[in-house]
MARVEX-135124 format. One record per atom (N, C-alpha, C, O): atom name; x, y, z. Coordinates in pm, 1 decimal, decimal comma, m for minus. Layout:
<nodes>
NODE   site         xx         yy         zz
NODE     CA          X          Y          Z
...
</nodes>
This chain:
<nodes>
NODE   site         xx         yy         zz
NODE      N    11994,9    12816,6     9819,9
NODE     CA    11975,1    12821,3     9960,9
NODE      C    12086,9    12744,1    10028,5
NODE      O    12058,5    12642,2    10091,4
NODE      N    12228,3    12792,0    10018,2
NODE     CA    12339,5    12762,9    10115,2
NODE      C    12333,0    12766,1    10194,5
NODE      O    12259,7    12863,0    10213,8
NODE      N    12375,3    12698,7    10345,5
NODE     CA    12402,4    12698,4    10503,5
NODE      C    12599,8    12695,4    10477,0
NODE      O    12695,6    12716,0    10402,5
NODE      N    12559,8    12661,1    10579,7
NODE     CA    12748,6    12636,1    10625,0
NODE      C    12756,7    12517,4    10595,1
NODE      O    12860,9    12459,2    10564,9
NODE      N    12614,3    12456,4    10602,5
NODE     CA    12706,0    12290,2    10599,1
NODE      C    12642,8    12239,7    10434,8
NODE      O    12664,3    12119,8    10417,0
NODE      N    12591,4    12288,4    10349,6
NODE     CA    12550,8    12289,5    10220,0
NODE      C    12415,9    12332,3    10200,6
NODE      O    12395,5    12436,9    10262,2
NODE      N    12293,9    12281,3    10124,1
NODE     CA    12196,9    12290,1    10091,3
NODE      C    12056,8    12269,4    10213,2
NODE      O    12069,1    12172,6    10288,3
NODE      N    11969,8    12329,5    10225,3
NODE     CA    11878,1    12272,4    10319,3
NODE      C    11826,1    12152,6    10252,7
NODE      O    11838,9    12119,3    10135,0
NODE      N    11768,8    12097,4    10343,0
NODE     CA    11684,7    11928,8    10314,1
NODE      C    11573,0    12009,1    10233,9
NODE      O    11517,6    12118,7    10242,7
NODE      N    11568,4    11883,5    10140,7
NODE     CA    11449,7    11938,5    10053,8
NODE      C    11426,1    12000,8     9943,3
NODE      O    11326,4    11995,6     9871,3
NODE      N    11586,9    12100,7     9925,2
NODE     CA    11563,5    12144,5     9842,6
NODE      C    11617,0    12160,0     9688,5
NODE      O    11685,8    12261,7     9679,7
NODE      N    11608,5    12105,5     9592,7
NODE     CA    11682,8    12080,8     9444,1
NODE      C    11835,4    12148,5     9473,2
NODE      O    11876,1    12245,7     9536,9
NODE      N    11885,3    12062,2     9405,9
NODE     CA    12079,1    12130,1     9394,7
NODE      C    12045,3    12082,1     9232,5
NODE      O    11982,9    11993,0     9174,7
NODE      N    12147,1    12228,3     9191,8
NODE     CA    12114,0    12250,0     9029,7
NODE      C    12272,0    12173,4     9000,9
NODE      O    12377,6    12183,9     9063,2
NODE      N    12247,4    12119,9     8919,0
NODE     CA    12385,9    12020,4     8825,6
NODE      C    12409,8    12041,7     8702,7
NODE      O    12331,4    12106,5     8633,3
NODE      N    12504,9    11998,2     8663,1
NODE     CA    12545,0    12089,5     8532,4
NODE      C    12484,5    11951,9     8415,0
NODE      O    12444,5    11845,0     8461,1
NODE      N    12487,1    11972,0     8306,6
NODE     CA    12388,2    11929,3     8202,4
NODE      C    12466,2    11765,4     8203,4
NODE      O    12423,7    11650,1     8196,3
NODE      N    12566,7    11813,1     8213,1
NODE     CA    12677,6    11702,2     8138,5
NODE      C    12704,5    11618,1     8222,8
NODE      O    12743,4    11505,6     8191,4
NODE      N    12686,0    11663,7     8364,8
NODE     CA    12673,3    11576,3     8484,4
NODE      C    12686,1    11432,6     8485,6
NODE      O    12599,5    11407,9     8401,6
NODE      N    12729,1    11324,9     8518,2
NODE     CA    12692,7    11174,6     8521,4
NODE      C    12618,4    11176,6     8585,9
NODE      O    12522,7    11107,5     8551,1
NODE      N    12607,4    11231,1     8684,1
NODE     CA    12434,1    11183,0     8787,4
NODE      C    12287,3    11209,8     8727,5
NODE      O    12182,3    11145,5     8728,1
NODE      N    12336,4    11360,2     8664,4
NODE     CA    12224,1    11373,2     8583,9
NODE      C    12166,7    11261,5     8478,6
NODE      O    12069,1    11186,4     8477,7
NODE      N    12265,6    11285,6     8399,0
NODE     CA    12261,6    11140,4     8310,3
NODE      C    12205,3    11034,8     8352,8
NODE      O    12098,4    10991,9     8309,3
NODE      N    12295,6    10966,1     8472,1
NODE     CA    12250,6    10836,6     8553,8
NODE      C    12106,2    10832,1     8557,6
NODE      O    12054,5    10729,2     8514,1
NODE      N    11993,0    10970,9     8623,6
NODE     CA    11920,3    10990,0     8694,5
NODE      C    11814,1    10970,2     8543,1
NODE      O    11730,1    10881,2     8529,9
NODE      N    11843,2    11068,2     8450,3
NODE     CA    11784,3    11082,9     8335,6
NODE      C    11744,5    10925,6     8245,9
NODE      O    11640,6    10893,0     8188,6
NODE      N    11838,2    10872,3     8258,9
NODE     CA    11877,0    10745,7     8226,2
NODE      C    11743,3    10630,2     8267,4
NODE      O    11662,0    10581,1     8189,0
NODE      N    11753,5    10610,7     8403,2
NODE     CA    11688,9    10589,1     8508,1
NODE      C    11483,3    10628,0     8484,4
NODE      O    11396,2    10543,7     8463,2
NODE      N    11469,2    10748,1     8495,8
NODE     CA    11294,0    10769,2     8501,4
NODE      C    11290,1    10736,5     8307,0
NODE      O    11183,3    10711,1     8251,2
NODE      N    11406,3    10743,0     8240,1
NODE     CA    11341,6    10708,1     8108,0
NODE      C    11323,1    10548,7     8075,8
NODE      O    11253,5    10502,5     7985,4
NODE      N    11386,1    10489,4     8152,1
NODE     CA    11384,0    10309,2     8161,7
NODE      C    11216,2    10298,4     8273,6
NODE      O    11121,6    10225,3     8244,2
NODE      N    11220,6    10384,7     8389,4
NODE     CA    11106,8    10310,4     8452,7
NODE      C    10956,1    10390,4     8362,7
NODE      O    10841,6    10350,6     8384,2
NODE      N    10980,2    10476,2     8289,1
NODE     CA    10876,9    10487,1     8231,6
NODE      C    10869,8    10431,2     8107,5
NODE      O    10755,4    10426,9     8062,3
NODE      N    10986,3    10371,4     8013,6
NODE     CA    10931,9    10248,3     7923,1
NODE      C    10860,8    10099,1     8005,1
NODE      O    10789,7    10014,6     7950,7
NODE      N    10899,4    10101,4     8126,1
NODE     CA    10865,5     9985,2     8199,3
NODE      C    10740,0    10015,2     8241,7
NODE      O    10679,3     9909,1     8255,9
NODE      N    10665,6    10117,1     8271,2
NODE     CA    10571,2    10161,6     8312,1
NODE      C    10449,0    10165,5     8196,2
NODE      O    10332,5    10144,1     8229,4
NODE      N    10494,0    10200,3     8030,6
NODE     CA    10431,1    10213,8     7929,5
NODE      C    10387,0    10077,5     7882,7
NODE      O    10284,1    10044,2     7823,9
NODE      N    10499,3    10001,1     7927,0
NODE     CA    10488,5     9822,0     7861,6
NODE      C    10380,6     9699,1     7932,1
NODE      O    10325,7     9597,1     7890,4
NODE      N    10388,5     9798,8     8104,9
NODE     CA    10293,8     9711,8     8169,4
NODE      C    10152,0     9791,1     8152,0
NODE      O    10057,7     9712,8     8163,3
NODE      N    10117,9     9907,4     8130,8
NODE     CA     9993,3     9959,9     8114,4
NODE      C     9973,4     9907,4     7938,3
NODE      O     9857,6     9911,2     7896,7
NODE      N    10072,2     9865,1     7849,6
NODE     CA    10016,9     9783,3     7714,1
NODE      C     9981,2     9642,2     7741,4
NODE      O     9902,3     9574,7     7675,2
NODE      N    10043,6     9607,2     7839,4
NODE     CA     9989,3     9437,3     7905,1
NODE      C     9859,2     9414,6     7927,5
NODE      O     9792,3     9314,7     7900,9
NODE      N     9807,8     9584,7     8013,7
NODE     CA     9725,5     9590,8     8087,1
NODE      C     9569,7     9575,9     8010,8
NODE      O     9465,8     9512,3     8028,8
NODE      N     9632,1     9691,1     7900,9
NODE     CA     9509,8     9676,0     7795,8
NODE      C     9472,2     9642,9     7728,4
NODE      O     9364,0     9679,0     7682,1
NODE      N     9588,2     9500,2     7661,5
NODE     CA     9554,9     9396,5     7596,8
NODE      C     9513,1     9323,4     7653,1
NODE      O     9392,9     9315,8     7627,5
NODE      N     9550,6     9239,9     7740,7
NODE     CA     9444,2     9194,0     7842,1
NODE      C     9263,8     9266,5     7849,6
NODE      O     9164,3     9201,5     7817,6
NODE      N     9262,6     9363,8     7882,9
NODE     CA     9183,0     9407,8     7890,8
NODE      C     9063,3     9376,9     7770,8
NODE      O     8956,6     9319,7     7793,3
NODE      N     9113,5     9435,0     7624,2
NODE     CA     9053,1     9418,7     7546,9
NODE      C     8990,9     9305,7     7519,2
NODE      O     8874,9     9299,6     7478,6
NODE      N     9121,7     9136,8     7555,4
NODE     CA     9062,3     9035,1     7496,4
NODE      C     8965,7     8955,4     7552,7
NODE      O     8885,7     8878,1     7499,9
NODE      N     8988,0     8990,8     7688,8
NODE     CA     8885,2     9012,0     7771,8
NODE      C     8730,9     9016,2     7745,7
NODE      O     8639,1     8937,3     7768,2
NODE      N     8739,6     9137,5     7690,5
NODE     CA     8634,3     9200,0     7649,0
NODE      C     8550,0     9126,0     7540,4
NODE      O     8431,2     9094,3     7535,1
NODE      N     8699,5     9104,0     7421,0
NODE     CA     8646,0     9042,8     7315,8
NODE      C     8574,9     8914,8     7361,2
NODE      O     8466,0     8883,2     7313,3
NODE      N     8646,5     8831,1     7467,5
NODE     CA     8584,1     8700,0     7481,9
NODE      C     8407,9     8681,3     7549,1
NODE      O     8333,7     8583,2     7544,6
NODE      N     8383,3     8833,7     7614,7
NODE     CA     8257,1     8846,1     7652,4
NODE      C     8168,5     8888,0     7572,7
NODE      O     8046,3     8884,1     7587,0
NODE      N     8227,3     8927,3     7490,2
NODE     CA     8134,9     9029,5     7364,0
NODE      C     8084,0     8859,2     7257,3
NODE      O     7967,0     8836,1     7226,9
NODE      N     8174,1     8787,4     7228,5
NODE     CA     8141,8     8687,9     7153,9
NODE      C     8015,7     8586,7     7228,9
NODE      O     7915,5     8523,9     7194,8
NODE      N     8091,0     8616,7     7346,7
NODE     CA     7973,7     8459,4     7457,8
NODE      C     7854,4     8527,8     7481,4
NODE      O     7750,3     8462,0     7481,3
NODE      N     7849,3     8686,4     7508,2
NODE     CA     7742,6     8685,3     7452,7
NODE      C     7653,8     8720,5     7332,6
NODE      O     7531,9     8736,7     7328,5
NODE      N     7731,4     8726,8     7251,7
NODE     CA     7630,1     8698,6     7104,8
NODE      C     7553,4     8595,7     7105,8
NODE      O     7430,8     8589,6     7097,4
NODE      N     7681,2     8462,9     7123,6
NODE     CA     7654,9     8348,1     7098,6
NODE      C     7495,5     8249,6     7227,2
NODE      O     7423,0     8153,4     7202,0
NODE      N     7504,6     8324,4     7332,6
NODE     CA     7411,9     8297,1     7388,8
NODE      C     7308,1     8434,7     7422,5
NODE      O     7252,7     8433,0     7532,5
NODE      N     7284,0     8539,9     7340,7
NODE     CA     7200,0     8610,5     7332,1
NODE      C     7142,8     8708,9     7467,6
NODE      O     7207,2     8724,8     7571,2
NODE      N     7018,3     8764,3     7441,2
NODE     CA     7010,7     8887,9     7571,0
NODE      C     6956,7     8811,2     7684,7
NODE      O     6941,2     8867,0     7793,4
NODE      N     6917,5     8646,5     7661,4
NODE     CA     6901,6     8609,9     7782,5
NODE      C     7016,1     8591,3     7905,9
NODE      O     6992,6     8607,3     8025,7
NODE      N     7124,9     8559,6     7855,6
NODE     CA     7249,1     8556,1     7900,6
NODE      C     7283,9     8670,6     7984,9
NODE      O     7305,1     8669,7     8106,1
NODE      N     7287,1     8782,9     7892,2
NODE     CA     7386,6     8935,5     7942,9
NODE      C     7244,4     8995,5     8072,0
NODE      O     7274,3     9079,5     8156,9
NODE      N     7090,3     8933,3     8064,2
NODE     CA     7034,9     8980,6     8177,0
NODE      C     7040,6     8906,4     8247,1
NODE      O     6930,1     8917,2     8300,1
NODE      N     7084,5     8836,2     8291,2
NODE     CA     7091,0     8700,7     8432,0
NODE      C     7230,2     8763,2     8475,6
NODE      O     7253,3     8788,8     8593,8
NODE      N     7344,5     8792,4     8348,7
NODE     CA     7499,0     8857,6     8428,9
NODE      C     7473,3     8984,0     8491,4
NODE      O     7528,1     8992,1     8601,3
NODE      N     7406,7     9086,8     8456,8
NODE     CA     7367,1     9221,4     8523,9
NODE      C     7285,7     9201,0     8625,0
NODE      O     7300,2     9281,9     8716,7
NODE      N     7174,6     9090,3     8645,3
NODE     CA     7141,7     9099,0     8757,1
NODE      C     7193,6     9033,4     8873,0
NODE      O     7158,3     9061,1     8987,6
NODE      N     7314,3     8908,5     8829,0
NODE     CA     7385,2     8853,2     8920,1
NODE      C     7486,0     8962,4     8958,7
NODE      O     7519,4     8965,8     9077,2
NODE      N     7538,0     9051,1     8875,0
NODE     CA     7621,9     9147,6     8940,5
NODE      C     7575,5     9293,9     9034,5
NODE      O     7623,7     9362,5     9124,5
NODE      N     7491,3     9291,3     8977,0
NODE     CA     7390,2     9410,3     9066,4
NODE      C     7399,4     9304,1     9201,3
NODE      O     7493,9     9336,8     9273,2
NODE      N     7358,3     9239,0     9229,5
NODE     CA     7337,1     9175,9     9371,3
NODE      C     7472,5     9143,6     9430,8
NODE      O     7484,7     9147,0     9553,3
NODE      N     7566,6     9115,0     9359,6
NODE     CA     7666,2     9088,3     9453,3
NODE      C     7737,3     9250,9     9433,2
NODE      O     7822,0     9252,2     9522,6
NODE      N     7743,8     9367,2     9371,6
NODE     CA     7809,2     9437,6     9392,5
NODE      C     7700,5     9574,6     9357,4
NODE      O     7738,2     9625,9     9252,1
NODE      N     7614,2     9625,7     9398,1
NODE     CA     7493,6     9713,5     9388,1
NODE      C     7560,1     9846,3     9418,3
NODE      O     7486,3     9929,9     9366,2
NODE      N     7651,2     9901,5     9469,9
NODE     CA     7754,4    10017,0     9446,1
NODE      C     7779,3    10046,0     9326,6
NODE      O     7743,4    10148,0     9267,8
NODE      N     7838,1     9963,5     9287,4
NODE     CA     7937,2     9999,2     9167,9
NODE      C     7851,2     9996,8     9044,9
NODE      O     7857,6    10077,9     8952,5
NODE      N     7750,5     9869,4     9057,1
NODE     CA     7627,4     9862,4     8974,0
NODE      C     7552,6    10002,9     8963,7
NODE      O     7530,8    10044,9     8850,0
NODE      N     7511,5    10078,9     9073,0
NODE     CA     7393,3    10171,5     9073,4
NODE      C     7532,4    10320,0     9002,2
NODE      O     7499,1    10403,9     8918,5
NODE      N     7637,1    10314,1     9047,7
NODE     CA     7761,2    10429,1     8998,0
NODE      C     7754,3    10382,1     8836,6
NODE      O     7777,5    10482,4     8769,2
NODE      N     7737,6    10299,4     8776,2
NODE     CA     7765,0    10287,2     8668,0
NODE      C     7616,0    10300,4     8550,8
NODE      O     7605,3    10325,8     8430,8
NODE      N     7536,0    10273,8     8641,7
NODE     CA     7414,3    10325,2     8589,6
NODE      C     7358,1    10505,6     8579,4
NODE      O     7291,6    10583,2     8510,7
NODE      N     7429,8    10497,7     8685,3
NODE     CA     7401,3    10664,2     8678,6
NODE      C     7515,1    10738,0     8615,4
NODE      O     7516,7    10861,1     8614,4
NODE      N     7610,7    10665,3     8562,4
NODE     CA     7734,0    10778,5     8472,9
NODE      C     7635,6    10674,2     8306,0
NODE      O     7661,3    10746,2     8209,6
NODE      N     7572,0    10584,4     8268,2
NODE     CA     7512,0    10569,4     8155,9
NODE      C     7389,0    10673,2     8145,8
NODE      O     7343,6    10720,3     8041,5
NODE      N     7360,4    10689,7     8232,0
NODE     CA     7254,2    10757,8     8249,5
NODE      C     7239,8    10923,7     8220,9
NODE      O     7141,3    10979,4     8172,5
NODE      N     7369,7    10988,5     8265,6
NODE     CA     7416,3    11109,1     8223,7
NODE      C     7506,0    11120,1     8112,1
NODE      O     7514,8    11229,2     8055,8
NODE      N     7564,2    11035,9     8078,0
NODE     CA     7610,3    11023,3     7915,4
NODE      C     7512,0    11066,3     7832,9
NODE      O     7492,4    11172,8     7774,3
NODE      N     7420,9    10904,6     7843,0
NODE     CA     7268,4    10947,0     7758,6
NODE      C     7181,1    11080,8     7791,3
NODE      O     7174,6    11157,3     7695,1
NODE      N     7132,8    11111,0     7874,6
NODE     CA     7084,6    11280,4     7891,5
NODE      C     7188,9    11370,9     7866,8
NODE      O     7145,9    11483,8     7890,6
NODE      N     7319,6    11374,7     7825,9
NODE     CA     7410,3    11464,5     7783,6
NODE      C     7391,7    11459,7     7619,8
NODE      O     7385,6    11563,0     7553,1
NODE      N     7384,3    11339,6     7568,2
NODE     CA     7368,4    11296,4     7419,1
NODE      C     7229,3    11335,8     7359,7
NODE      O     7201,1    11399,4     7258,2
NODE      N     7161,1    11284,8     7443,8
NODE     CA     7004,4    11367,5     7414,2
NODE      C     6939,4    11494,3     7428,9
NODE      O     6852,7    11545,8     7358,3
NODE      N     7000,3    11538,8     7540,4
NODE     CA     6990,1    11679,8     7565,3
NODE      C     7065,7    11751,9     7467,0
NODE      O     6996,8    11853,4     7477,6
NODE      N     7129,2    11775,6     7401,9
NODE     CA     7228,8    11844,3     7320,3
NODE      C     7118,5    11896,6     7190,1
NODE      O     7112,5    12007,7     7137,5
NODE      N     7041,1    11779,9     7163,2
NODE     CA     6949,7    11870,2     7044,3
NODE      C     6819,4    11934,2     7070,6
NODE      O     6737,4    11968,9     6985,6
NODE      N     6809,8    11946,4     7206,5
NODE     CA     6670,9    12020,6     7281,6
NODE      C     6749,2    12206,3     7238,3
NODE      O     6687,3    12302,3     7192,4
NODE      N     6864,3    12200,2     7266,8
NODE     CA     6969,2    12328,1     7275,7
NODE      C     6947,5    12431,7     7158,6
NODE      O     7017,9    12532,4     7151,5
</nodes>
């Protein structure tokens, strides 16, 4: 899509393979997506140990513990609480329902 004065706005200009810009450019989304892969591995190690450290505290202080945390979190956040009950909730009737079939 040529004009007189080059390409319209907007629209891709094709470059040849060997290009330096290409390169440059290629260069470029393959660095911000190792940078992108390294902080989502940050993300989920974190995440996990996280996890691990709640999974141990509550062993170690038992189901009296993990029901005083669900009901302190239901009250301060009863959205996200009642959304997360109802996607356990259709998991389990998806898991159970399957051998009525």
């Amino acid at each position: 899509m040529e004009t007189e004065r080059g390409s319209y706005p907007g629209t891709p200009t094709t470059r040849a393979a060997g290009d330096p810009s290409t390169t440059e450019q290629s260069g470029a989304v393959g660095r911000a997506v190792e940078t992108g892969v390294e902080r989502a591995g940050v993300l989920v190690k974190d995440a996990v140990d996280k996890t691990r450290e709640k999974v141990a505290e509550y062993r170690d202080k038992g189901v009296e513990q993990v029901s005083k945390d669900v009901a302190e979190y239901t009250r301060s956040q009863p959205v996200p609480a009642l959304l997360i009950a109802a996607g356990i909730g259709l998991v389990l009737g998806m898991l159970f329902g399957v051998g009525r079939r």
